[in-house]
C-alpha positions in Angstrom: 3.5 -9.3 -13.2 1.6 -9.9 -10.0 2.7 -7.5 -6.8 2.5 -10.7 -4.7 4.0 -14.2 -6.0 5.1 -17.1 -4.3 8.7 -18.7 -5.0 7.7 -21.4 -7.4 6.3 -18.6 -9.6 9.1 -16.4 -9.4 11.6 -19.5 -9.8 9.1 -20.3 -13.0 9.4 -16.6 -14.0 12.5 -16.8 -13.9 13.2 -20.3 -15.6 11.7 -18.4 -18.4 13.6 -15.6 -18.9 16.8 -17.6 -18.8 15.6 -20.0 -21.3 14.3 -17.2 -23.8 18.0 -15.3 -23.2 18.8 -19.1 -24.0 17.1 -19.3 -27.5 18.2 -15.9 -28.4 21.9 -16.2 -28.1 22.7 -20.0 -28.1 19.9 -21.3 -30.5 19.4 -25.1 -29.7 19.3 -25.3 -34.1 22.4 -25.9 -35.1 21.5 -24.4 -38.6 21.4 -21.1 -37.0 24.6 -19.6 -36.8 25.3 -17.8 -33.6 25.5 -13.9 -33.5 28.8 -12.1 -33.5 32.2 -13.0 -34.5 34.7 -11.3 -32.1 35.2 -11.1 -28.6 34.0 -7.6 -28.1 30.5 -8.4 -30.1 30.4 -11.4 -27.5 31.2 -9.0 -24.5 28.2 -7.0 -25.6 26.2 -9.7 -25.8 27.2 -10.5 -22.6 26.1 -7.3 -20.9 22.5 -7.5 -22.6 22.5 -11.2 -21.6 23.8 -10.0 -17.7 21.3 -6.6 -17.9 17.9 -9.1 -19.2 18.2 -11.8 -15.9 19.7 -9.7 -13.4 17.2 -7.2 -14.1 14.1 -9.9 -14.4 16.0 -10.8 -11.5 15.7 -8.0 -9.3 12.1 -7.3 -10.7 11.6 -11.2 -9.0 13.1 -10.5 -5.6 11.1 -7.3 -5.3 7.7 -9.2 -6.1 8.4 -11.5 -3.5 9.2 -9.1 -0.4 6.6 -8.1 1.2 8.1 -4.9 2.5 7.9 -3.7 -1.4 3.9 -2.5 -0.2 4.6 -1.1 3.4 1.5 -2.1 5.6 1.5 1.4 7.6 2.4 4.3 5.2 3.8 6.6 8.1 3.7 10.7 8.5 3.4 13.0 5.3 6.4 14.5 4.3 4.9 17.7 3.6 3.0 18.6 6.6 3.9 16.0 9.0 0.3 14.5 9.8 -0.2 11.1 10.6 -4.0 11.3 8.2 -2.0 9.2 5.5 -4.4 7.0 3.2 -3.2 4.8 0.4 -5.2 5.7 -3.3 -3.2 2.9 -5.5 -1.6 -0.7 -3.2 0.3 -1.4 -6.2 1.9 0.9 -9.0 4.8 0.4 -10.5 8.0 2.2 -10.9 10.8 1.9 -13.6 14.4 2.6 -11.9 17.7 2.9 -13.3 20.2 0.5 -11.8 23.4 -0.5 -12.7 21.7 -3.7 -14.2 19.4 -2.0 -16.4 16.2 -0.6 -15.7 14.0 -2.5 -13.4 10.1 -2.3 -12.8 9.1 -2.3 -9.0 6.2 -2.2 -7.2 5.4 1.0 -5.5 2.3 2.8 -2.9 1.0 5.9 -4.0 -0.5 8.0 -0.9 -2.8 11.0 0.0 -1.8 13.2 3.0 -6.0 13.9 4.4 -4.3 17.3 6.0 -2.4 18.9 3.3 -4.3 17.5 0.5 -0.5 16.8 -1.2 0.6 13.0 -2.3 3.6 11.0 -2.1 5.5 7.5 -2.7 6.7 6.3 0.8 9.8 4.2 -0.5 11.6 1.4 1.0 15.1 1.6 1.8 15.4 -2.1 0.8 14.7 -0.9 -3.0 15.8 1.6 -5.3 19.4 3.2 -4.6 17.9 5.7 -2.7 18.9 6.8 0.9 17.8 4.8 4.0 14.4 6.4 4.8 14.1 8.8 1.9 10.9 9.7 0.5 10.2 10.3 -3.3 7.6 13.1 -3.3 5.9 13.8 -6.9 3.7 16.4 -7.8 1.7 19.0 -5.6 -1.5 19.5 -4.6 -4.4 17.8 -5.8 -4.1 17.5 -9.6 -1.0 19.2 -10.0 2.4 17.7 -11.1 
């Protein structure tokens, strides 16, 4: 999936999952039988069926705001220093929500001081705390 899409595409993404979650559980052939026989398997069916489109879901809403790529990518966390550039616009992150895992987009940065690199995250996505910064690895080529 693109970083950027309009809302027909994501409505058209979107259409798609629901009607492949569709096929898999209610099959429009009536000669294939349907999958479970109790409630419980139906419940669990269910919560992959809710964990698929609320996850393709949130995947959708993220590709569509634009404050998923921050324009300015603000003060290292490190050192402080304001020399910030951007290396990748647009990797991706898998996150553990509640729904499922979800892919979002994500900036990877380069601090010009201290040499370290970050993720600047927005408080809009993830569950992490307003203004909270994932830093990974050290140095240049360290992890």
């Amino acid at each position: 999936m693109s970083a950027m899409m309009d809302r027909k595409q994501a409505r058209e993404r979107l259409e798609q999952v629901l009607a492949g979650l569709l096929d898999r559980y209610i099959p429009t052939d009536e000669e294939v039988p349907l999958r479970g026989r109790t409630f419980r398997e139906w419940e669990d069916q269910a919560d992959e069926f809710d964990q698929q489109i609320t996850g393709a879901f949130l995947e959708t809403l993220a590709h569509l705001d634009e404050a998923a790529v921050p324009d300015e990518m603000g003060c290292c966390p490190h050192c402080g220093s304001g020399q910030v550039r951007t290396i990748k616009a647009s990797d991706q992150m898998e996150i553990q929500t509640k729904h499922g895992p979800v892919v979002l987009p994500r900036t990877f940065c380069r601090c010009r001081s201290c040499g370290r690199s970050f993720f600047p995250s927005e408080s809009r996505l993830g569950s992490g705390d307003r203004g909270e910064v994932v830093t990974e690895g050290g140095r240049t080529g360290g992890t």
